[in-house]
N, C-alpha and C positions, 0 to 999 in steps of 0.2 A: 404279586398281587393278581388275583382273578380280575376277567373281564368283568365290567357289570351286571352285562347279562347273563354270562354263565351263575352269577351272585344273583337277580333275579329268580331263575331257575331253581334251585334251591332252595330257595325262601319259599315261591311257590311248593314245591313238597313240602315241606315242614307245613306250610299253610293246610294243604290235604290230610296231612296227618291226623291235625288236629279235631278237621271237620270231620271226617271220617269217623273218629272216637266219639264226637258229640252226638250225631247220630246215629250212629252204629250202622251205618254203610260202610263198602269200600267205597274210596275215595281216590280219584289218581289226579297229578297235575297233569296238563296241557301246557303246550309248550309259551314259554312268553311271548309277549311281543312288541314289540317298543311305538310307544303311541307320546311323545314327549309334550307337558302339560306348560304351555307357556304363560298363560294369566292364573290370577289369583286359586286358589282351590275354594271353596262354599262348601259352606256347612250346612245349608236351607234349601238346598234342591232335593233330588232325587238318589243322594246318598247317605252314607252313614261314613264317618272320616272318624278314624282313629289314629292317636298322636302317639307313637313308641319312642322313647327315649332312652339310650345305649348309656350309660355313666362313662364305661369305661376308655371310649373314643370321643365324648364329648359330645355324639351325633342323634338326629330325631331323625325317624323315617315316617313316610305319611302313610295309609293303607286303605283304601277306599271302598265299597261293599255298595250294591247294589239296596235299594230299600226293599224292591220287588224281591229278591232272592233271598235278602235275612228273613221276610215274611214267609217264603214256605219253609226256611230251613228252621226255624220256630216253631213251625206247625208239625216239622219232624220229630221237633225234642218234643212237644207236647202230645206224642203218641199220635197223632194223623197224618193223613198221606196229603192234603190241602194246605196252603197256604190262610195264613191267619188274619190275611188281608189287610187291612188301615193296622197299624203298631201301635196298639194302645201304649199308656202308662207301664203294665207286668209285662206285656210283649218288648216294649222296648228297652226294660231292665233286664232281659233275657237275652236279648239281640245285645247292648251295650255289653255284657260280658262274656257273648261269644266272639264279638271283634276283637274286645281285648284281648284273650285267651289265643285269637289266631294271632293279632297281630306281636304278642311277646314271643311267639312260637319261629314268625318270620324274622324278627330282630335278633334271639339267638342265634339262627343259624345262620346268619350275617356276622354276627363276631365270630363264632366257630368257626366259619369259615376262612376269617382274615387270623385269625390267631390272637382277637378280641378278647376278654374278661365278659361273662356273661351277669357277672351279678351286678345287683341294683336294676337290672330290666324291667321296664313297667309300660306298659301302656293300659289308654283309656278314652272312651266315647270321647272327643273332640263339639264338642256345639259352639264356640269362639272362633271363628277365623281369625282373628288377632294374634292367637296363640300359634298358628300354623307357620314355618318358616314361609319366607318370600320366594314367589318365583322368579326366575325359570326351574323348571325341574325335568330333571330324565325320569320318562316313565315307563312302567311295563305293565302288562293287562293277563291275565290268563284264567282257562275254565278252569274249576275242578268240575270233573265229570263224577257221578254219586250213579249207585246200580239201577237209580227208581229214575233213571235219564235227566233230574233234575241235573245243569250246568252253572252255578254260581257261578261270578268272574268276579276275580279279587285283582285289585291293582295297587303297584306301590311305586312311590313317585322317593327320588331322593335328591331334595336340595342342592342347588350349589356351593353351601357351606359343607354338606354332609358328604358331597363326592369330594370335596379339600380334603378333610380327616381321614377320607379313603383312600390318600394318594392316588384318585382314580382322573387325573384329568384330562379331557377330551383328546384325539390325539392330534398336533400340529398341523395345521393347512400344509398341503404338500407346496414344496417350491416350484414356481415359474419356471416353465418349459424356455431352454434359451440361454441360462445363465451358464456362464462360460467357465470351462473349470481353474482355478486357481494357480493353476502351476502345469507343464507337461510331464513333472516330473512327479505330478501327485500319485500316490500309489493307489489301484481301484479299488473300492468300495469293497469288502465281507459280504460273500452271498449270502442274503437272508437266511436267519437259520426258524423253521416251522415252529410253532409256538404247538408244545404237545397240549391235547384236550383235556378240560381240565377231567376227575376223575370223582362218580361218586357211587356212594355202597347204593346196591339193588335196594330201592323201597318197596316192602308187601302190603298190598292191603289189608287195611284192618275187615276182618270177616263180619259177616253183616250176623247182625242179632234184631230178628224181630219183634217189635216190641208191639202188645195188643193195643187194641186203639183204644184211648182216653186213658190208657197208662203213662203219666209222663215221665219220659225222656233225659230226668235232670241229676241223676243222681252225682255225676262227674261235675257238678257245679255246686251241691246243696251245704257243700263245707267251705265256699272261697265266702268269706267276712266282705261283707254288705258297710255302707258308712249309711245310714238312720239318721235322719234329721226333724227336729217337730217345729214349726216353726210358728209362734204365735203371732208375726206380723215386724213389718219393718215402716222405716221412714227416710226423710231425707231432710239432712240435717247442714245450714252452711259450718263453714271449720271454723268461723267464731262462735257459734253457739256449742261446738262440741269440746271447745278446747273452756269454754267458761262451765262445764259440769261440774259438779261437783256432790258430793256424799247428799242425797235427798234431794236432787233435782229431778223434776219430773219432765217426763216429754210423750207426746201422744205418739199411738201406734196409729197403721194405715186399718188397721179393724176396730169394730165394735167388741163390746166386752162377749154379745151373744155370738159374735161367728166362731165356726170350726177352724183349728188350726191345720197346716199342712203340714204332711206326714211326704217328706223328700227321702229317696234310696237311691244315692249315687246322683244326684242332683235331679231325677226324675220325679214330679211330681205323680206320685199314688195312690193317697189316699188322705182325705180329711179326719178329723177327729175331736173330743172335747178333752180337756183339762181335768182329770182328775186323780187323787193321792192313793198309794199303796203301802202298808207301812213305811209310811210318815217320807215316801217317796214320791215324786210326781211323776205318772204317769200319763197315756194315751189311750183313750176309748175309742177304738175305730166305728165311725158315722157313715163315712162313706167310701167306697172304695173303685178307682180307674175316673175321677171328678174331672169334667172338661176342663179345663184352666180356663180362667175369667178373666 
């Protein structure tokens, strides 16, 4: 079994790899560094948390991203050299699956590296802390350095349930100085033997491709399947009233028959829109698009 940190470190490269391609920078990691996260993780600060879950081990890893940093690394894919500042609605459906993208990129190379199954891997944008395992967690932090001197720092925390499935557990408090040895007849201790480093293939830069300004950046994402949702309105219903429905029961929505429905992509709201049919299909007329949420 590798150290953790040596398994940090390499999640970190795989994590540059991936930035690197999205922007067409080179990309290198920096070296980890262990900063261990004792309380809860938050979803409502000044991060973006992405939740990766391993099938094959049983195990989630957490990956945390700066909000400042996804914002110019966004304004990279969208063909400028500027950060894109506040993450609207499209900014943030851009950011939400560039986490994703690094952080399935960091969880592979965490089963590859232990001799893991890599399929079924998925991660995605996290906004429930509910859903995030409990802490305490061992964590580690590190730059990617990018050519145009931007430094993201990407960090990933791994659960106490998730170092179990690692057989990685802390190593023994050393024994008290003084305890007397059990016998004169014990025979001495095996001198420790070096624990060789662990060993990994030379990563190259991806070579940078300049891309003109207000050309976006996205081609390497315009085929990953989007989940589209229109939603005409909800309510809130007690379980005696839901379980007494039945065929022609009606029950009011939280909208008026005149408001615009909401147009959700990967649970970010979008864009508003009206109701209307396309052979003999219902469709979405887009009204408004990046809507404050109300």
């Amino acid at each position: 079994m590798m150290q953790i940190d040596n398994l940090a470190d390499a999640m970190f490269a795989a994590a540059a790899t991936v930035l690197g391609r999205l922007v067409e920078q080179s990309a290198v990691a920096g070296a980890g560094i262990r900063a261990d996260h004792e309380g809860s993780i938050h979803t409502d600060g000044d991060e973006l948390i992405a939740l990766a879950d391993i099938p094959s081990i049983g195990a989630q890893l957490v990956v945390r991203f700066q909000r400042d940093d996804l914002a110019h690394i966004v304004g990279l894919m969208l063909g400028g050299e500027e950060s894109v500042g506040e993450l609207g609605p499209m900014q943030l459906s851009i950011a939400s699956e560039t986490v994703s993208q690094i952080a399935v990129a960091m969880a592979e190379r965490l089963a590859e590296s232990i001799g893991a199954g890599t399929a079924g891997i998925h991660a995605e944008l996290c906004s429930d802390a509910t859903l995030l395992p409990p802490p305490p967690f061992q964590s580690y932090s590190a730059p990617v350095q990018l050519e145009n001197d931007l430094a993201p720092r990407i960090a990933v925390d791994f659960a106490a349930i998730t170092l179990s499935k690692l057989g990685s557990a802390e190593e023994p408090a050393p024994v008290a100085a003084g305890v007397a040895a059990s016998t004169a007849t014990a025979k001495p201790a095996p001198a420790p033997v070096a624990a060789a480093p662990a060993q990994f293939a030379p990563i190259v830069p991806t070579q940078a491709k300049k891309t003109p300004a207000g050309q976006a950046n996205l081609d390497l994402v315009h085929d990953v399947p989007l989940q589209v949702r229109a939603i005409l309105g909800k309510t809130v219903m007690q379980l005696r009233d839901v379980v007494s429905l039945q065929q022609g029961s009606v029950f009011e929505l939280d909208k008026l028959a005149v408001d615009p429905i909401d147009i959700f992509v990967n649970n970010i709201l979008i864009a508003r829109g009206e109701v209307v049919v396309v052979d003999d299909k219902y469709a979405v007329k887009i009204s408004e698009l990046n809507p404050q949420v109300g």
